[in-house]
Phi, psi and omega in degrees: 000320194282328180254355162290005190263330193285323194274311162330317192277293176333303174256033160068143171211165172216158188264116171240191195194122145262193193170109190186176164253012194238011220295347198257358184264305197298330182292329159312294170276014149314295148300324193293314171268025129069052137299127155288123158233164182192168181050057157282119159242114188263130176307276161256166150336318210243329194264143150221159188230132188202166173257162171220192170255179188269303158358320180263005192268021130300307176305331177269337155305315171284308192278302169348295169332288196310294211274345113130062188253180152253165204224123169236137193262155186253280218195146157240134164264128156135181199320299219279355165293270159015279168293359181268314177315322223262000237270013207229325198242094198299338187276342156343286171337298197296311188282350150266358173276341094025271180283008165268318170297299185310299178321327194258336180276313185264023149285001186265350189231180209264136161250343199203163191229151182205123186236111179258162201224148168294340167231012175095314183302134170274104171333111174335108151058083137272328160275337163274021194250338158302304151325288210285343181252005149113003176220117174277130167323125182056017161327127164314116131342320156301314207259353204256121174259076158003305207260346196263340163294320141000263201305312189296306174328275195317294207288347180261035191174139170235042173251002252191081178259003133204146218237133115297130172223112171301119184238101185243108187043263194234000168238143190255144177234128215232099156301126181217085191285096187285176196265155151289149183277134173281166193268146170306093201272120162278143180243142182272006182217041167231077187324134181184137175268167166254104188245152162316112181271342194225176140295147188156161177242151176305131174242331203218140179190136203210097167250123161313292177227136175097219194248110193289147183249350184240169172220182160259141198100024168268163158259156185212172235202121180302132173103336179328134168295142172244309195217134153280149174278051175222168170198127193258151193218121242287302183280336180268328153088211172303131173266102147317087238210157176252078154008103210230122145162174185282152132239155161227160159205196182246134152230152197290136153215122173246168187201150186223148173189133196275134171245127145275157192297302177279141187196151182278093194247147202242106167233164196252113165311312222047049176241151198199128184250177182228136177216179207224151151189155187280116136296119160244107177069251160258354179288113210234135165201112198299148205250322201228156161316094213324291191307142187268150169265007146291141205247281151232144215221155147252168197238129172252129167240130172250147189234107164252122201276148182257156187194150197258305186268178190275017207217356211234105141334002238257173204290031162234139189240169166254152182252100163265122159256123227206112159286090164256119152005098170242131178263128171250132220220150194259116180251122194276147150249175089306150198304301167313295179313317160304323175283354176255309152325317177283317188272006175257344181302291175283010163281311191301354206272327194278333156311341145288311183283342193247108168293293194288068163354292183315333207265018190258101186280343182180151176256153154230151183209125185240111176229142165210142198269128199229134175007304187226036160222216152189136167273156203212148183208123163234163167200124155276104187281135207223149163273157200212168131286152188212148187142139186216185168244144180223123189285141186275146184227143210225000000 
């Protein structure tokens, strides 16, 4: 249906009204000499309203006579009206053949990169490792080797256990399954102690293969020995070994931060202007005046790529820019308000930093008060694994 409306538009139609008393003998003989009519609406009795193609509308004319109706045209529709309105005004002409060339040149190239991932999280600087392996915002198509891009991805990343890429009109569509950690292959006669990567005190210590150097409720020192890559035996004497086992210990993570009693605070007014500017390609034209009519302001930009299909891309984007207002306003504490302010500022930053919670064994919080402040100290003590390979050297 949709491409007979289409095609009807492309090869011209025109809207008539007959009016008459013969209107069901002309609509016969219509089909019976296999006339297109279509979109019939009766008015009246005596009235119709119908399309035609533009080729028949002599023939309808001629049956009319016959049927003794009258023929009125109501509206023409489609390409070929069009070129008729316009056919006087060359630059129309020049400037739609202008954009059908343009149009047609930039179906050869890449406008947009689109990466889907199996679970949405984006693999670190995963687009510039794409980039950097041949394929780019306005790339040729021709020139883009699918498969040697791959291969270049994959062997410069082992996160990445399989990769695809679709090239749909002006958009590549890039599929990304990420690997699983694979398990650690140990070489046993690749001699080695396990030393402290952190501060700390021991709590748990499980050596697998070699000599525990520690016990628990020692403090140890990065670089401390925790389990040696040797193992003595009565009858066999010294061994050399690749060092194996859990250590746990309690380690420390502090954080410091000065709060002043007086302070500068940045709040959003909720007044917000909007400016625009066009991108073509790398070519950027600003739409709105440069200058903020804000004295300080934060600024957000969202990038809309313009598409004619859901796949046909082009190298222009609109720049939305959004400007807020910010007031900068002079904030008094008191010594309790700096002091909750600061722990709460560093609780919240060591609560980002420790993924497991349970392993968080105790807070400690220390303030301490100075002339145009307070100083704020939290330090959590959390159990970790602690431990590295440090290679034995002979």
């Amino acid at each position: 249906m949709l491409l007979k409306i289409l095609f009807n538009y492309i090869i011209g139609y025109i809207r008539i009204s007959i009016e008459g008393y013969y209107i069901e003998r002309f609509i016969n003989i219509c089909r019976n000499d296999k006339i297109a009519i279509w979109n019939l609406k009766r008015d009246k009795n005596v009235k119709l309203e119908l399309n035609i193609g533009i080729k028949d509308l002599r023939k309808i004319k001629k049956i009319a006579r016959q049927t003794k109706c009258k023929v009125k045209i109501l509206r023409k529709k489609g390409l070929p009206f069009i070129f008729n309105r316009y056919k006087k005004r060359k630059i129309f002409f020049v400037f739609l053949l202008l954009i059908v060339i343009l149009l047609s040149i930039s179906s050869n190239f890449i406008w947009n990169i689109q990466i889907i991932e199996e679970d949405n999280k984006k693999l670190e600087n995963i687009q510039n490792d794409i980039s950097d392996c041949g394929l780019t915002i306005g790339k040729l198509k021709a020139q883009i080797n699918t498969k040697e891009i791959i291969n270049k991805v994959r062997l410069k990343r082992d996160d990445i256990a399989w990769m695809g890429i679709e090239l749909k009109g002006t958009n590549a569509i890039i599929k990304i399954v990420k690997s699983t950690s694979k398990p650690e292959i140990i070489d046993e006669t690749d001699y080695c102690n396990i030393v402290s990567d952190k501060q700390g005190v021991i709590t748990k210590i499980n050596a697998q293969n070699g000599t525990i150097a520690v016990k628990v409720g020692d403090t140890v020192n990065i670089g401390t020995p925790l389990i040696n890559g040797w193992m003595e035996g009565k009858y066999t004497g010294i061994r050399y070994v690749h060092a194996k086992g859990e250590i746990e210990a309690k380690v420390w993570h502090t954080k410091s931060k000065k709060i002043n009693y007086q302070t500068t605070e940045r709040k959003e007014t909720g007044n917000i202007e909007n400016k625009y500017k066009i991108k073509i390609n790398n070519f950027e034209i600003n739409l709105s005046k440069r200058l903020s009519k804000f004295q300080i302001y934060d600024t957000i930009d969202a990038e809309n790529k313009f598409k004619i299909f859901s796949n046909f891309y082009l190298p222009i984007s609109l720049i939305k820019i959004t400007n807020k207002e910010i007031k900068e306003e002079q904030e008094k504490y008191t010594i309790e308000e700096a002091k909750n302010i600061g722990i709460q500022q560093l609780q919240e930053e060591l609560d980002n930093e420790i993924q497991d919670k349970e392993k968080i064994v105790n807070k400690i919080i220390n303030t301490y008060e100075k002339e145009d402040g307070i100083e704020v100290n939290v330090t959590y003590e959390v159990l970790e694994s602690i431990g590295t390979n440090e290679k034995i050297l002979f």
